[in-house]
C-alpha positions in Angstrom: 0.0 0.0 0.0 2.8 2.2 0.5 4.6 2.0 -3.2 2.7 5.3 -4.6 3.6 7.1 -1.5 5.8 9.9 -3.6 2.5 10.1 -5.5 0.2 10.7 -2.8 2.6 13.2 -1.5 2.6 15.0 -4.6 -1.3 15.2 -5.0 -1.7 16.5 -1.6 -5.6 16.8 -0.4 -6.4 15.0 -4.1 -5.1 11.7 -3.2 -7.6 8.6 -3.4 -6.9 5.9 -1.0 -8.6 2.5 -2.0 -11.5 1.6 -1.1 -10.3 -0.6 2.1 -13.5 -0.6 4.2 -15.5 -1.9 1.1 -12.3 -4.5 -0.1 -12.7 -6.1 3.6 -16.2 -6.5 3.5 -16.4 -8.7 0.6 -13.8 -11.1 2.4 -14.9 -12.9 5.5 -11.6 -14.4 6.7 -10.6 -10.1 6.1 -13.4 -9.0 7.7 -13.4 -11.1 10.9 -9.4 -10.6 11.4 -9.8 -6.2 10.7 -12.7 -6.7 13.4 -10.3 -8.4 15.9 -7.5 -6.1 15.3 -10.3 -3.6 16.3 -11.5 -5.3 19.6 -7.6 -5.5 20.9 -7.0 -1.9 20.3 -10.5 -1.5 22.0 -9.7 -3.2 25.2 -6.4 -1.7 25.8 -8.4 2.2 24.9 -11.6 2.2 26.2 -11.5 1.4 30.2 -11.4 4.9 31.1 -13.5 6.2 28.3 -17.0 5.9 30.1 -15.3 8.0 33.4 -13.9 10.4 31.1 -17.2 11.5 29.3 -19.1 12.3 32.2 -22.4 11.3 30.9 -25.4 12.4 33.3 -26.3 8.1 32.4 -29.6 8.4 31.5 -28.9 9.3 27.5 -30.1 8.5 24.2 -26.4 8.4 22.9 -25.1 7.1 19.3 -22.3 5.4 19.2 -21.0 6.2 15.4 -19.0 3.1 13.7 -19.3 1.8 16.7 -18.2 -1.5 15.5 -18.8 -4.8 17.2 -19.9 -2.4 20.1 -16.6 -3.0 22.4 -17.4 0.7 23.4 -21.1 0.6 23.4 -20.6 -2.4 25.9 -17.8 -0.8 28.2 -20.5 2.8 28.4 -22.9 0.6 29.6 -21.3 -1.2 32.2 -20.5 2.4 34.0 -24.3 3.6 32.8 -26.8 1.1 33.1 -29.4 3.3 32.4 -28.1 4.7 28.6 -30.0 3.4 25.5 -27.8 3.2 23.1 -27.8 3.1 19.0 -24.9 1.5 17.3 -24.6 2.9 13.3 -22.4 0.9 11.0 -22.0 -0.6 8.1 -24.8 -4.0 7.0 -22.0 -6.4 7.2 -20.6 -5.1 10.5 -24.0 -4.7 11.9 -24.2 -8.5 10.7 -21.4 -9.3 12.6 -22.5 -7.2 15.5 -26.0 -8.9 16.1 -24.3 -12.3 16.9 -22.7 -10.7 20.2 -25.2 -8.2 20.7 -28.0 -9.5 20.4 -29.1 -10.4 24.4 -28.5 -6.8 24.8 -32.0 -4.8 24.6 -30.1 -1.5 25.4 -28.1 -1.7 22.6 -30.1 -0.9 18.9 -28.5 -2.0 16.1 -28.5 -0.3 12.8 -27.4 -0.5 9.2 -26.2 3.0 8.3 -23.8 5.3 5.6 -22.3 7.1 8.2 -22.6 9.8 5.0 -26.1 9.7 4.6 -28.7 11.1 7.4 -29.1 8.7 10.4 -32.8 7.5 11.1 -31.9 8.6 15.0 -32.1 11.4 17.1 -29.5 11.7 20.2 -28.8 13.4 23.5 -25.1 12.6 22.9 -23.0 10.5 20.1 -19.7 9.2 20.6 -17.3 8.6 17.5 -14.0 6.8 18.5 -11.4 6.1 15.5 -13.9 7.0 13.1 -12.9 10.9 11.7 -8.7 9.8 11.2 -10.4 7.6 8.5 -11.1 10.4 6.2 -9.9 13.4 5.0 -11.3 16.7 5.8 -14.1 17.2 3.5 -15.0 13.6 4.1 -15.0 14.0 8.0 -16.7 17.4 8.0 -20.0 15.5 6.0 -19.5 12.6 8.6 -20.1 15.3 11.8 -22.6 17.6 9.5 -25.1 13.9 10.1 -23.9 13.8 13.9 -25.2 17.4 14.3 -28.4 16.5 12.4 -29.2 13.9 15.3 -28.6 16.3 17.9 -29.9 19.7 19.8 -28.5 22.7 20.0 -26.6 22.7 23.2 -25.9 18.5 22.8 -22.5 17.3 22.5 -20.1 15.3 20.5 -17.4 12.7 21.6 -14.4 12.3 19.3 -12.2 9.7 20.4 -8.6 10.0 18.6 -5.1 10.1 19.3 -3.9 13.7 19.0 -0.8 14.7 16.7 0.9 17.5 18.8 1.0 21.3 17.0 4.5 20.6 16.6 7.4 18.2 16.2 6.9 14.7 14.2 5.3 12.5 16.5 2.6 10.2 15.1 3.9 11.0 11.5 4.2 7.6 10.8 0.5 6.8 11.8 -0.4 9.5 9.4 1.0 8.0 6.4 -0.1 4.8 7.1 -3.8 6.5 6.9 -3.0 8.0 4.3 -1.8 5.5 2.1 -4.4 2.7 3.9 -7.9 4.7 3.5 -7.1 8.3 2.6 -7.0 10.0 6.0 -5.3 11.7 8.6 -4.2 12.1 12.0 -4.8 15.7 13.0 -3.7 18.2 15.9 -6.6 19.5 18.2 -6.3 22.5 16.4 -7.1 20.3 12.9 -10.1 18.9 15.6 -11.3 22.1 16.1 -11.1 22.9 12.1 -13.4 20.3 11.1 -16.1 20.2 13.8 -16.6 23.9 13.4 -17.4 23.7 9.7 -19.8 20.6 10.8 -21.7 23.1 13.1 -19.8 22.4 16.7 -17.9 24.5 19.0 -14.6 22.3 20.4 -15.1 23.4 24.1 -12.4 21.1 25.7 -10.1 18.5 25.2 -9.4 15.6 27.7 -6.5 13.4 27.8 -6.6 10.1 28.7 -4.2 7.8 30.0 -4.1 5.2 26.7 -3.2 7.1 23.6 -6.6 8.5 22.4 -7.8 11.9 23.9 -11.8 12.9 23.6 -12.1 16.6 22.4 -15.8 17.3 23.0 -17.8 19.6 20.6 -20.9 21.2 21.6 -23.9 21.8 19.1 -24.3 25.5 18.0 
């Protein structure tokens, strides 16, 4: 994935990645090993998420590409009393039922995360969704979040931060890059995006695994 590299470079912004979500849903054996690969960085990410967000507990809350719901799962074990919507893709939402299934807090459904959402929120929560994309991309992605929610209702973007200077996490930016097209950003890249998509960044919170929420609230 890396050979055009020089190429991508040279485009800059006009770069098209493959189309790696949709070349791993038509393999199985792919599908189920991405999925895994998901659920390890997951478990290592997530324990103090739910602290972290300081949910009141009683929310409508959509969890955005939420996956095989390793998040969804881990919000409700600190808030019993969340109903939750998971949004993702028919073949992960395929996946997802098999685990989720005994779980009547947790709705599952099919989605384009580009498309409106059939759900209205309190709160939604995107973890390792918006590096995915570049910045047009992203921007229609939180455009739909602020569609499902009120004015005054707030936005959880879980990603690991590149720091306004220096080279850290440079090679996790290529990789995107070159993998599905996007980026790692700065919170000042964060706060870029989410304003164009209708949110105010009003605070970032680090966290002691790599990821760091930056909360946006609905204007």
């Amino acid at each position: 994935m890396w050979k055009p590299l020089p190429e991508a470079i040279r485009r800059s912004g006009q770069w098209h990645a493959p189309d790696v979500f949709g070349d791993v849903a038509k393999d199985d054996t792919r599908q189920s090993s991405h999925h895994r690969m998901l659920l390890s960085y997951a478990r290592h990410d997530y324990p103090t998420v739910p602290v972290a967000l300081r949910l009141r507990g009683n929310e409508q809350v959509v969890d955005a590409g939420g996956g095989l719901g390793a998040l969804s799962l881990a919000l409700l074990e600190h808030y019993p009393e969340l109903v939750i919507t998971l949004l993702d893709r028919p073949e992960v939402i395929d996946q997802a039922q098999h685990i989720l299934s005994s779980e009547p807090r947790i709705e599952l459904q099919a989605a384009d995360l580009f498309q409106p959402w059939q759900v209205s929120a309190d709160a939604v929560v995107m973890s390792r969704i918006l590096h995915d994309w570049d910045d047009s991309a992203a921007i229609r992605i939180l455009r739909r979040a602020r569609d499902a929610l009120a004015v005054g209702n707030e936005i959880f973007v879980i990603e690991m931060l590149l720091p306004e200077t220096g080279v850290a996490g440079a090679l996790c930016d290529l990789h995107l890059l070159m993998v599905t097209g996007g980026q790692e950003r700065t919170a000042a890249g964060y706060a870029s995006i989410l304003t164009a998509a209708g949110f105010d960044l009003v605070e970032v919170r680090h966290l002691p695994a790599l990821p760091s929420i930056l909360v946006g609230r609905a204007r």
